[in-house]
C-alpha positions, 0 to 999 in steps of 0.5 A, spaced: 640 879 466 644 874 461 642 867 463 648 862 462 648 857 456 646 850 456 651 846 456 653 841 450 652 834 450 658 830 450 658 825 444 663 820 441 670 818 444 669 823 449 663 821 452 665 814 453 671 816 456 667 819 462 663 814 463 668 810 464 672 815 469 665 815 473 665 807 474 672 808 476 671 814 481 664 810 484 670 803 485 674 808 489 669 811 492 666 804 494 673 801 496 674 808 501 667 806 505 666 802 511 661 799 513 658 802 520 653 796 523 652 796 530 655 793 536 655 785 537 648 783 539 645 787 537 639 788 531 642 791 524 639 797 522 634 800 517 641 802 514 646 796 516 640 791 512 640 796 506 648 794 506 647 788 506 642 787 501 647 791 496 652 787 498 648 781 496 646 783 491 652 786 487 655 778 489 649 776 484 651 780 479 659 779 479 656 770 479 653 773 472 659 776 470 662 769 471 657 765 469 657 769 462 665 769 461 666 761 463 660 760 457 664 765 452 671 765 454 672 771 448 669 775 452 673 774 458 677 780 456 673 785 456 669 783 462 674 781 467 675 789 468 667 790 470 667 784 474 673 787 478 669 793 479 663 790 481 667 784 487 670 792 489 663 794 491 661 788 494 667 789 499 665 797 500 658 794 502 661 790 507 661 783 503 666 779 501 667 778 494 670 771 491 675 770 486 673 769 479 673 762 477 677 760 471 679 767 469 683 770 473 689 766 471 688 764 464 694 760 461 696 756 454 695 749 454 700 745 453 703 744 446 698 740 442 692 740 447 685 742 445 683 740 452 675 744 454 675 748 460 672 743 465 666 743 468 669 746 475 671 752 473 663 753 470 658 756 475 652 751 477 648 754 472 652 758 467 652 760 460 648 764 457 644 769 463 637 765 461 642 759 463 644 756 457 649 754 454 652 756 447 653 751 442 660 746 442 664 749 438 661 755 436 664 760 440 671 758 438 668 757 430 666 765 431 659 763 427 653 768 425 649 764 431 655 764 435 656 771 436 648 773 437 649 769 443 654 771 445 650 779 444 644 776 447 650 775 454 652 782 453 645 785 453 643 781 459 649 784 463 647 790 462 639 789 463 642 786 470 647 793 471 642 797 469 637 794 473 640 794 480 643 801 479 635 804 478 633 800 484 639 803 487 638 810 486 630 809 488 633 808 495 637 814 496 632 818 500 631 813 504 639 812 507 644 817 511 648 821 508 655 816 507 650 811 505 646 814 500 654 817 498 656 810 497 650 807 493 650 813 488 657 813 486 656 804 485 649 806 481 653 811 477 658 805 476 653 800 474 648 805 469 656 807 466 657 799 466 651 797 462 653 803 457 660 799 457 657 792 456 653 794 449 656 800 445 661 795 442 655 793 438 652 798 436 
């Protein structure tokens, strides 16, 4: 009996193009499932607590994304897109996702303005992931030390996509069906995000 020819790996354009699809499909998946707690009075389930906590945590990883796009404003572009999957997931678990501050409304500034973004459009805390800050300057200046910075951002990112998206399939035995469904589709989004976030450097 003949058996069937492994499959190829997919590789180069193709390949990103398909992950990029797989986080889409996880946010449609996320966004078309509704939380299913319990009635008022009542103590939230094994299931109802596994929901919340995915919640909070994908509102800690969209805080990261802010944190990181108000630091090194260069990047805004290309993270914005992930950020909104990631609020899009908060909602699927029942959350409610924030606005991103200072960058989903970005305008010019006016004529002969230098003007620094304001600390109120930066996240207690923000900068790089490990809290820092780049140098004055340096983003702008598109410098050596500048743009390892900014890479060291990404790769933090992706560390923290990467991480809660095995967390969240070491869990997948443990809830029902629609739960576990939903959970597998955002992991798939997350590891597909942290292959996102580092290929542009490689």
């Amino acid at each position: 009996m003949p058996f069937p020819s492994s499959p190829r790996v997919l590789t180069g354009p193709r390949r990103r193009s398909l992950l990029a699809s797989a986080a889409g499909a996880a946010l449609l998946v996320g966004c078309s499932t509704g939380s299913d707690s319990g009635g008022a009075g009542e103590s939230p389930s094994p299931d109802e607590r596994v929901r919340v906590r995915a919640a909070r945590d994908s509102e800690e990883l969209a805080r990261r994304y802010d944190a990181v796009m108000a630091a090194y404003p260069a990047l805004a572009e290309r993270l914005r897109p992930l950020r909104a999957q990631v609020a899009a997931h908060v909602e699927a678990f029942g959350g409610t996702a924030k606005t991103s501050p200072g960058v989903t409304a970005p305008t010019a500034p006016p004529s002969g303005s230098t003007a620094a973004p304001t600390g109120s459009a930066t996240p207690e805390g923000s900068g790089s992931p490990d809290g820092s800050r780049a140098p004055a300057g340096a983003e702008a200046s598109g410098s050596p030390a500048a743009q390892q910075t900014a890479k060291s951002a990404l790769a933090g990112l992706a560390a923290a996509e990467r991480s809660l998206s095995d967390r969240r399939t070491a869990v997948l035995i443990q809830v029902p069906g629609e739960l576990a469904r939903l959970l597998a589709s955002v992991a798939a989004a997350g590891a597909a995000h942290a292959y996102l976030l580092t290929e542009g450097d490689k």
